[in-house]
N, C-alpha and C positions, 0 to 999 in steps of 0.2 A: 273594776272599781274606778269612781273617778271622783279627786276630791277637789271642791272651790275653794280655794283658801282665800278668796277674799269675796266677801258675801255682805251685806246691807239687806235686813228687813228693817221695817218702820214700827215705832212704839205707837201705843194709842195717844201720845201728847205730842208727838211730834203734828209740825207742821202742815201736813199731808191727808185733808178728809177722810181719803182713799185709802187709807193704809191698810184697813183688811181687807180689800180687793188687790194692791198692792202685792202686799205678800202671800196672797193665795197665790196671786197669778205668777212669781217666782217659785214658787212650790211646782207649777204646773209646768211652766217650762224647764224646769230643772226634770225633771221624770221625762219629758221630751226631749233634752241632750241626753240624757244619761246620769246626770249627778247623783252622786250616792249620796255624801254630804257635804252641805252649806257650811262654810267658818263664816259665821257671824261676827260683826261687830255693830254696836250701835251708841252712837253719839250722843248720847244725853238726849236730848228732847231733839236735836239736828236744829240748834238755834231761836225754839219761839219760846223757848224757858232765859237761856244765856247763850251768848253766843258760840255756836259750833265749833272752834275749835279752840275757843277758851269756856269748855261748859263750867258751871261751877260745881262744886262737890253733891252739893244736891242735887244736881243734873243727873251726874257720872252715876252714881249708887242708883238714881231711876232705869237710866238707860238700862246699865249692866243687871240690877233686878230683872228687867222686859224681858231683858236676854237670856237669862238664867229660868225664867217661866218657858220661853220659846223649846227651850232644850229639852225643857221636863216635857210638854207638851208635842213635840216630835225626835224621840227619842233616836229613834235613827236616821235621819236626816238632817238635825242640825247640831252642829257644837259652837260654842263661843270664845268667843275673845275675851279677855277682860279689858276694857276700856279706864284707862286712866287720864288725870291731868297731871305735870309733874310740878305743876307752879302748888300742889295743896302736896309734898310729900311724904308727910304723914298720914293721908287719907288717902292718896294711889297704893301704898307700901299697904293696907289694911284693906284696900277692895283688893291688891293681887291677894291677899290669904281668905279671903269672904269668896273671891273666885274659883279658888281651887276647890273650896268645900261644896263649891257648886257644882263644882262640874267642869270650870274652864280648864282649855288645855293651850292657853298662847296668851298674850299682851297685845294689845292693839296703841301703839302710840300715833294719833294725828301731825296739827302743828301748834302741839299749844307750847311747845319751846323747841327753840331749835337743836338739832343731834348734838354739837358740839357744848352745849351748856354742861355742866355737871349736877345738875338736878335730875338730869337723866339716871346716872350713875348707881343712886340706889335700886331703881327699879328695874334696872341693867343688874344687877347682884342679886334681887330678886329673883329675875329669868335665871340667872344658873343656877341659884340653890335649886331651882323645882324642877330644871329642864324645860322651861317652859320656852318657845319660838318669839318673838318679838316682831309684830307686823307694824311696819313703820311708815307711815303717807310721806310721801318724797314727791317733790316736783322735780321734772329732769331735766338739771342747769339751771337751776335758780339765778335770773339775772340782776334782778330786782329784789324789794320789799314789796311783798302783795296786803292788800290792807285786811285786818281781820283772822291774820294768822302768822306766825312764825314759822315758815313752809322750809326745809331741807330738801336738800338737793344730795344725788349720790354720793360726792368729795364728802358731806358733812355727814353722814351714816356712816362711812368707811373709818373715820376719826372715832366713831362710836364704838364701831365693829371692831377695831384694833383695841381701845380699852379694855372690851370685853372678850375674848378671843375664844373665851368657850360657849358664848352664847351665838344660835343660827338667828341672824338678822334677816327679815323679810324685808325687799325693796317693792314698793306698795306698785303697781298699776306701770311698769315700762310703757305703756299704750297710755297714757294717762293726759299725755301732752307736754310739751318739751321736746330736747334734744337727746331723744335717747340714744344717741352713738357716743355722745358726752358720757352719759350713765355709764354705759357697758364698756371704758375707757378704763374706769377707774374700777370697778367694781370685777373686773377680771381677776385685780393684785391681792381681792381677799375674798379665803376661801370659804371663811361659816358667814359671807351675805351670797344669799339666793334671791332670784330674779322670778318675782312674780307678773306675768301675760298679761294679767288685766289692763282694762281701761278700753276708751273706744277708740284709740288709733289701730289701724290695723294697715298700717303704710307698708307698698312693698320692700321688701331683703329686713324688717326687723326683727321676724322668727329665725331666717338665718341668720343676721349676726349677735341675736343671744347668742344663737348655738356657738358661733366661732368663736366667742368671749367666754363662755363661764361652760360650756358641755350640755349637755341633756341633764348631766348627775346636781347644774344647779340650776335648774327650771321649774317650778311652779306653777300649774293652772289654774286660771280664777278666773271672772268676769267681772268684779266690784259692779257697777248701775248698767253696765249696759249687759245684757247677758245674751243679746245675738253676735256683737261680736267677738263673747269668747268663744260661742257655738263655730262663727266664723274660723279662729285661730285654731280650735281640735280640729274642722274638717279639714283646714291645710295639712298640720301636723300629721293627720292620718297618712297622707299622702308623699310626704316629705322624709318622712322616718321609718325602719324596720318596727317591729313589734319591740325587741326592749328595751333600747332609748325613747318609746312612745309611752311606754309602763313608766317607766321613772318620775315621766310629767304630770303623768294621767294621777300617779297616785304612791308612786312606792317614796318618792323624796319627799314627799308629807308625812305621809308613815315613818318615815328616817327618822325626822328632826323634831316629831311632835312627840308629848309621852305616849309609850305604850300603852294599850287599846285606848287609843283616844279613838278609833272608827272602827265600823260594823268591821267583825270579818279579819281585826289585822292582829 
């Protein structure tokens, strides 16, 4: 088995002509690495409704509907996130329970407020009433304000992560860009955030020193938009690792953290 925990297909109103050649053609490459299944999340319209990582309420309920049609529609290949905003938090607190009767088995938080705000906090209380995983976009080492988003950086998740202590925090795309040896600094001292592979750096010694930092037992594999370099990072891994520190990444610490049968086969 091998699972992506961080996956992007395109809604028909997103930006992107192409979107049902788009997500064929991740369909196809995913059966060409091996991917059993896709964790989807999708962004409201991805910006040409409201802006991406402030979508509006009626954005969010479009996307996460697309999403929740995706799932019905390939039933064993894909599951979802539930996408929220937390600036509307009576309306994320109502798409997480609209998601679970769909089907979702995780949160997908952007950067429409930063980790350390307390608007998080309900939908942080949310994830643990349901066991639900919380996949959080993180820039690594946020040094600035970036315009168009309230982006968190690892230090500002780990403040989250310690609020909530029994919920498993996703660190979105280590490869994503940034200083991820900053990341993997702070994110060693707590133990329910795991370290998701995605993104397109694939800079030499960074699969080793997740390992040195958090173990194989908090590792994650995904690809978020580029999906040759996650194909890239398994074929290292293959090579780098025994068989069952390579099983934990491939697919059993998803299986851990997420509910029970959320994937074919677990």
């Amino acid at each position: 088995m091998l699972i992506d925990v961080h996956a992007h297909f395109f809604p028909e109103r997103s930006a992107r002509a192409d979107w049902r050649e788009y997500n064929a053609s991740r369909l196809r490459a995913g059966e060409r690495i091996g991917i059993t299944v896709h964790l989807n999340s999708v962004l409201g319209t991805f910006g040409r409704s409201s802006p991406t990582y402030f979508p509006s309420p009626a954005d969010v309920t479009y996307g996460n509907e697309w999403a929740f049609g995706l799932q019905r529609e390939q039933p064993r290949r894909v599951r979802t996130y539930v996408c929220v905003n937390p600036n509307y938090p009576d309306h994320a607190l109502a798409e997480i329970e609209r998601g679970r009767a769909a089907g979702a088995v995780g949160i997908k938080l952007a950067a429409s407020r930063r980790a350390t705000d307390p608007l998080l906090d309900p939908i942080c209380a949310a994830g643990a009433r349901h066991g639900l995983p919380i996949l959080h976009h993180i820039w690594q080492h946020r040094r600035r304000d970036w315009p168009g988003q309230e982006a968190s950086d690892a230090a500002e998740l780990c403040h989250l992560a310690a609020r909530h202590p029994t919920v498993h925090f996703i660190l979105a795309h280590i490869g994503g860009g940034g200083d991820w040896l900053h990341s993997l600094a702070v994110v060693s001292r707590h133990g329910n955030v795991l370290v998701d592979l995605s993104g397109s750096g694939v800079d030499g010694g960074m699969l080793e020193a997740c390992l040195a930092a958090v173990g194989a037992e908090r590792l994650l594999w995904g690809t978020d938009m580029t999906m040759e370099t996650g194909w890239a990072k398994l074929r290292y891994l293959e090579r780098l690792l025994p068989p069952e520190p390579l099983e934990l990444i491939r697919w059993k610490n998803a299986a851990r953290i997420f509910p029970p049968r959320s994937f074919p086969g677990d």
